[in-house]
N, C-alpha and C positions, 0 to 999 in steps of 0.2 A: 477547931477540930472539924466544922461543916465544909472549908474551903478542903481541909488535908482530902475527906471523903468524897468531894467535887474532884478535885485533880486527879484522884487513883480511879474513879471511875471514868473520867475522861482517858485517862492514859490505856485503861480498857479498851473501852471501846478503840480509841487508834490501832491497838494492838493486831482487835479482831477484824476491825475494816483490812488494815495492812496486807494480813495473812489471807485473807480473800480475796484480793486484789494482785499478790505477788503470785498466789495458787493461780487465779485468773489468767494471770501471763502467763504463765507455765504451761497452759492450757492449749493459748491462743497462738502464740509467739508460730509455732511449725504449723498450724493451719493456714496463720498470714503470710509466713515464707513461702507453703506453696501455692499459694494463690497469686503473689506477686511472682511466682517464678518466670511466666511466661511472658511476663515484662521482661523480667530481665535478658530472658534470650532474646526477645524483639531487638532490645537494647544491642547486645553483643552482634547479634547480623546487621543490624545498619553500620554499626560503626567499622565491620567487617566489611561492608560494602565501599566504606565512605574515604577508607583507608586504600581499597584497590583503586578505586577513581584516582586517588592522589599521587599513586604510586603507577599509574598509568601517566598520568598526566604530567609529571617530573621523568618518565622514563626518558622521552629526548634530550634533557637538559643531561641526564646523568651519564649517557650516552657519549655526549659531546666535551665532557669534565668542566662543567661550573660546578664550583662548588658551590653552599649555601652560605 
């Protein structure tokens, strides 16, 4: 009977950590989005960058029809 009232109160307690921790995200989840947001635009303008260099730089070839 002492293990059954061990287990249920361990099971408790998970339960209540759990729900304060999934609240927690709930929480945090859209403050961390916009915080990384301006990474991610960083992100998108280089590759935006990285993409016309390339497309600058195949333009003769495409120009002339080789193909890839």
């Amino acid at each position: 009977m002492k293990g059954l009232n061990v287990k249920i109160l361990l099971w408790l307690i998970l339960f209540i950590l759990c729900w304060v921790f999934a609240a927690l995200a709930l929480v945090l989840y859209p403050v961390i989005w916009l915080l990384l947001l301006p990474f991610r635009l960083i992100g998108i303008a280089v590759t935006s960058v990285f993409e016309l260099l390339r497309a600058l730089l195949l333009l003769p070839s495409r120009l002339l029809g080789v193909s890839r």
